[in-house]
C-alpha positions as CSV (number, residue, x, y, z in Angstrom):
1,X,0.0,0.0,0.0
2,X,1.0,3.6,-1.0
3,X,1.0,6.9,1.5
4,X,0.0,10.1,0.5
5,X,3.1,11.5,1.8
6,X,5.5,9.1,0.0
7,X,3.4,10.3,-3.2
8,X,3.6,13.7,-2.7
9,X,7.8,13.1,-1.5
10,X,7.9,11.2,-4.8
11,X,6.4,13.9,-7.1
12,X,8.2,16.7,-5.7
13,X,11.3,15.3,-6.2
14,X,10.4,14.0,-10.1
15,X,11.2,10.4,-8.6
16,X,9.7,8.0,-11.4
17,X,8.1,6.1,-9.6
18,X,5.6,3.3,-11.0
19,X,2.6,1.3,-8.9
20,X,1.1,-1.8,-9.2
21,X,-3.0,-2.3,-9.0
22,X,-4.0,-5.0,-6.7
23,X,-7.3,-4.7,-8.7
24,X,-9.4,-2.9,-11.5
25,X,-9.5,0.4,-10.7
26,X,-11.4,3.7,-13.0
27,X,-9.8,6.5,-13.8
28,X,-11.8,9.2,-15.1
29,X,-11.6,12.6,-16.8
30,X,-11.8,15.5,-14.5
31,X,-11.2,15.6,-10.4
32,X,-14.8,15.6,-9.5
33,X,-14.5,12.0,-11.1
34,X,-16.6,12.3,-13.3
35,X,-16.9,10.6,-17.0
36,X,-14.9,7.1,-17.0
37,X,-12.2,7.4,-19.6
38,X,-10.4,4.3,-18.8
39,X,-9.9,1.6,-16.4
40,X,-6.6,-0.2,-15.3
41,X,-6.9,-4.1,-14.3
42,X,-5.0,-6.0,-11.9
43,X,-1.4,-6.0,-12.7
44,X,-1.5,-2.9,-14.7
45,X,1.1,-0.4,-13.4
46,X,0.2,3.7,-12.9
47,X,2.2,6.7,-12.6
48,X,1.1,9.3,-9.8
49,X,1.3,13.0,-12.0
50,X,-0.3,15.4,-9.4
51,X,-2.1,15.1,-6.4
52,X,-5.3,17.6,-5.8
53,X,-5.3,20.5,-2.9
54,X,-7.7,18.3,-0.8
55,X,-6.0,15.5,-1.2
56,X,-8.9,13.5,-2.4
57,X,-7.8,13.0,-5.9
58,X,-4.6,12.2,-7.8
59,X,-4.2,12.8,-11.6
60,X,-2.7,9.5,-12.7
61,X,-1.4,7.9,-16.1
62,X,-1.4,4.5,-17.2
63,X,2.2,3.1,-18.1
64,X,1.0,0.6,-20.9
65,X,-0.7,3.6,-23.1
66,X,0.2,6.6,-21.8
67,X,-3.5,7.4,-21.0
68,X,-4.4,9.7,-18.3
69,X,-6.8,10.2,-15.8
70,X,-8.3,11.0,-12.1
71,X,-8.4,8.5,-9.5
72,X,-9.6,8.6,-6.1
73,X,-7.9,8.9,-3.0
74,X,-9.9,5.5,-1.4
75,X,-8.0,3.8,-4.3
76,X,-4.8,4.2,-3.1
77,X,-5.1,1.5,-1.0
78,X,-5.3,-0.7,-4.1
79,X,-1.5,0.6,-5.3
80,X,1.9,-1.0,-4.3
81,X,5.2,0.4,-5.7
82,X,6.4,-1.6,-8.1
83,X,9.6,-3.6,-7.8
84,X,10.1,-3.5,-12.1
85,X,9.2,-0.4,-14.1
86,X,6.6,-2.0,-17.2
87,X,8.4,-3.0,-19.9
88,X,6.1,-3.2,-22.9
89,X,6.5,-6.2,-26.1
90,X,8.4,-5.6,-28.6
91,X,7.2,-7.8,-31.6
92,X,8.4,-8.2,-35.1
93,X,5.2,-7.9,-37.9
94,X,5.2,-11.7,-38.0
95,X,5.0,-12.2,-34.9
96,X,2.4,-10.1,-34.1
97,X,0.1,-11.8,-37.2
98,X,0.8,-15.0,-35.5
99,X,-1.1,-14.3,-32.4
100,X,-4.1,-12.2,-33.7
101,X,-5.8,-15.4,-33.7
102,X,-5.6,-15.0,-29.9
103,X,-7.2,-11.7,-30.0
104,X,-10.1,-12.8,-32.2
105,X,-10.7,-15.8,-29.7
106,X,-10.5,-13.2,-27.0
107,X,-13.0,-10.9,-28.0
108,X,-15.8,-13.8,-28.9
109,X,-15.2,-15.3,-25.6
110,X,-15.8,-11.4,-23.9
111,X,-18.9,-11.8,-26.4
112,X,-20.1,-15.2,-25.4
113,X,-19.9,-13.6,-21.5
114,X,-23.1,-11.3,-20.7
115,X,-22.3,-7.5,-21.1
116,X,-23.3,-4.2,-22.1
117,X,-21.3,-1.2,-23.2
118,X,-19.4,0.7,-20.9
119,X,-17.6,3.8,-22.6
120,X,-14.2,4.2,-20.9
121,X,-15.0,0.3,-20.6
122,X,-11.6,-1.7,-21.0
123,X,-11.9,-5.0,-18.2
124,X,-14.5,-7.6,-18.1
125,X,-16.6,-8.0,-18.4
126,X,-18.2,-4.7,-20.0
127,X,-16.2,-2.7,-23.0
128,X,-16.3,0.5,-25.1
129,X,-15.4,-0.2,-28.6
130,X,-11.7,0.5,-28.2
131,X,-11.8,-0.7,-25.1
132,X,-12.5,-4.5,-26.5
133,X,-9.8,-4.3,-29.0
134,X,-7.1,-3.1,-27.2
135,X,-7.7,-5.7,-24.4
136,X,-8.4,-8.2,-27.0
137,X,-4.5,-7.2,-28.4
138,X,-3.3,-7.2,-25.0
139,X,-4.3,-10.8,-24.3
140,X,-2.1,-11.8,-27.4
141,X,0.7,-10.1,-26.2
142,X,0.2,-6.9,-28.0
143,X,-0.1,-3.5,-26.8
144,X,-2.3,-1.0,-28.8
145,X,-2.7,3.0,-27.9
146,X,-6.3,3.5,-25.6
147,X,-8.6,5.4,-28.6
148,X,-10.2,4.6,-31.7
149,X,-8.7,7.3,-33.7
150,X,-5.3,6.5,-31.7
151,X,-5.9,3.0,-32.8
152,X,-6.1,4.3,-36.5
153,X,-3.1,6.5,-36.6
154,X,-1.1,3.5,-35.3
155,X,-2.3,0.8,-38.1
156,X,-0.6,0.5,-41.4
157,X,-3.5,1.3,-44.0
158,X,-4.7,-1.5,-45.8
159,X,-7.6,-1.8,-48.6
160,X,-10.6,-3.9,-48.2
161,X,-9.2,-6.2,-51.2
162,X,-6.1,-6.6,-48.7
163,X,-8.1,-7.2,-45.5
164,X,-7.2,-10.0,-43.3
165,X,-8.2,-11.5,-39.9
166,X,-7.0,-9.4,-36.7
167,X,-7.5,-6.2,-39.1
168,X,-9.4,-3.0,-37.6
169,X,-12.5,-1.7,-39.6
170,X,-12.4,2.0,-38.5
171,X,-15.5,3.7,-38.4
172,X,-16.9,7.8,-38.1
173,X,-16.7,10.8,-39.5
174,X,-14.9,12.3,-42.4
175,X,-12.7,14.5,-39.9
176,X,-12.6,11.6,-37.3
177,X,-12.2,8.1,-36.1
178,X,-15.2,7.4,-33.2
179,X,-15.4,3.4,-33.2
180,X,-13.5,0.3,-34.1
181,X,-14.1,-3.6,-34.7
182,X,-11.9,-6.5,-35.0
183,X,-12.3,-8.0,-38.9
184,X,-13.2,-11.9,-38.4
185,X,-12.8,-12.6,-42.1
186,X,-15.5,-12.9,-44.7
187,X,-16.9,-9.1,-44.5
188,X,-17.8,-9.8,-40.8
189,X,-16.5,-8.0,-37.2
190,X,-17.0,-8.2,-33.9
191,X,-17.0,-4.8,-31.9
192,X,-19.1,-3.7,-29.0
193,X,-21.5,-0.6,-29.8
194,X,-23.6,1.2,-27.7
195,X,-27.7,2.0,-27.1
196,X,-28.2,3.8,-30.0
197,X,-26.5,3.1,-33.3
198,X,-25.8,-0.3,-32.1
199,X,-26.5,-3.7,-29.8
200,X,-25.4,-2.3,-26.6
201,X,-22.9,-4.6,-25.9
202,X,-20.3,-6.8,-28.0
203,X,-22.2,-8.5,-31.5
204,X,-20.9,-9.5,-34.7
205,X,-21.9,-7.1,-38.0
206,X,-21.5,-7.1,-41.5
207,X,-19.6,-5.1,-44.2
208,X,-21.5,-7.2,-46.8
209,X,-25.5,-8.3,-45.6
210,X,-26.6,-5.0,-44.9
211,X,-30.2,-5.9,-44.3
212,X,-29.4,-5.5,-40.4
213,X,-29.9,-1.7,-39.4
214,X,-26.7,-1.8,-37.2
215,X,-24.6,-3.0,-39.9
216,X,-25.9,-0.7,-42.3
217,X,-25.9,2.1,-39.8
218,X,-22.1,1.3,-38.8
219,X,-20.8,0.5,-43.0
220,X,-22.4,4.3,-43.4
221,X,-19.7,5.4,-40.9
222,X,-16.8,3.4,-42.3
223,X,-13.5,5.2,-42.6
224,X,-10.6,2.8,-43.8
225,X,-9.2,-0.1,-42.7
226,X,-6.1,-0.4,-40.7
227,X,-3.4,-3.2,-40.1
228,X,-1.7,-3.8,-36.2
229,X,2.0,-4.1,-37.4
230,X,3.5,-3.8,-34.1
231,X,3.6,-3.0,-30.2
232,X,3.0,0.4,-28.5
233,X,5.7,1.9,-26.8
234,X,4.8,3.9,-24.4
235,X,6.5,7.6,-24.5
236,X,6.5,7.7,-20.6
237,X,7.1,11.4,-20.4
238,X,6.3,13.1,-17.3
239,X,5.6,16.8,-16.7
240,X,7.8,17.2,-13.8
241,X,8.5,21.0,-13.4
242,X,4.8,21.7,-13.9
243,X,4.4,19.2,-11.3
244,X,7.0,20.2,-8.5
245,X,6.0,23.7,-9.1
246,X,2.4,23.1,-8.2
247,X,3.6,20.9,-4.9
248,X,6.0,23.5,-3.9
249,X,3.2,26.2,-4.2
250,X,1.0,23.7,-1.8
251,X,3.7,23.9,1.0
252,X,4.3,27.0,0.8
């Protein structure tokens, strides 16, 4: 377990410290925590960026994607400082197409498990759309970056004559990427969609029978199609001075 003082001692001094979650815990976007963004899961290791006036809240990022969030002070309880800084995969293109299988297999067994949508969902047994394939990637070894249109910018482009299992069907607007599915092969993808353009919850639709509303609703949308050619690496940057500034303000 983690003290606020050892936080706040490793902040100001820009220490980069990592923790451990002992279990699934939200982060969300402001410090009212409010609006879930992401979750972490057990295992998963966080960085402490700022801690709030009160005390109550800590501005935290995720070390596997970089994402950032708000967490609450009751969670601390669930962080342990972690003996090895995360090291993400590093995987060559052909190894990475020789485990998609394991993601595919991942994301119908999520779907064979009862659920509903969650956005910011990214652990069991609830998921947002990028939520599903990035822990669908993960369980094959694979780190992807949090957000659809993240998701995008990371593929390598491919055509729908060149589409493959394990691709991503990238779906939106023309400015930007706002959902994602995993391609199963022969026009179909799995991909969890919400309460109102979709199933509300994880389902299998169509690029080809568009006599269902939700895949015709969803092809309408569809942007390009992208290829997972390797492993995130997370940047890991910090924003120290901003930080000890701020602290050294608070004991001021």
């Amino acid at each position: 377990m983690v003290t606020l003082e050892a936080l706040q001692d490793g902040i100001y001094r820009g220490a980069v410290q990592q923790y451990v979650c002992s279990q699934a815990v939200n982060l969300y976007q402001s410090p009212t925590c409010q609006g879930l963004v992401t979750q972490v899961d057990v295992g998963d290791h966080l960085r402490i960026l700022e801690v709030s006036k009160d005390h109550r809240v800590f501005r935290v990022c995720s070390c596997k994607d970089d994402y950032p969030g708000w967490i609450a002070a009751e969670h601390l309880h669930h962080l342990t400082p972690a003996t090895q800084p995360y090291r993400a995969p590093v995987l060559s293109t052909d190894e990475i197409r020789g485990q998609v299988g394991k993601a595919i297999a991942f994301a119908k067994a999520a779907m064979a498990t009862p659920n509903e949508y969650l956005w910011g969902g990214t652990t069991a047994p609830n998921y947002d759309c990028s939520g599903l394939v990035q822990s669908a990637f993960a369980f094959a070894g694979i780190q992807l970056p949090r957000d659809s249109f993240q998701q995008e910018d990371f593929t390598e482009r491919v055509t729908r004559e060149e589409l493959q299992p394990g691709d991503l069907v990238f779906f939106g607007t023309p400015v930007r990427t706002t959902h994602v599915g995993l391609y199963l092969g022969e026009g179909r993808y799995i991909h969890s969609s919400g309460k109102d353009k979709g199933r509300n919850g994880i389902g299998i639709d169509s690029l080809i029978e568009l006599s269902d509303p939700v895949s015709r609703g969803y092809y309408d949308l569809l942007r390009c199609y992208g290829r997972v050619t390797r492993s995130y690496q997370p940047s890991g940057r910090r924003e120290r001075e901003r930080i000890k500034k701020s602290i050294k303000m608070k004991h001021n």
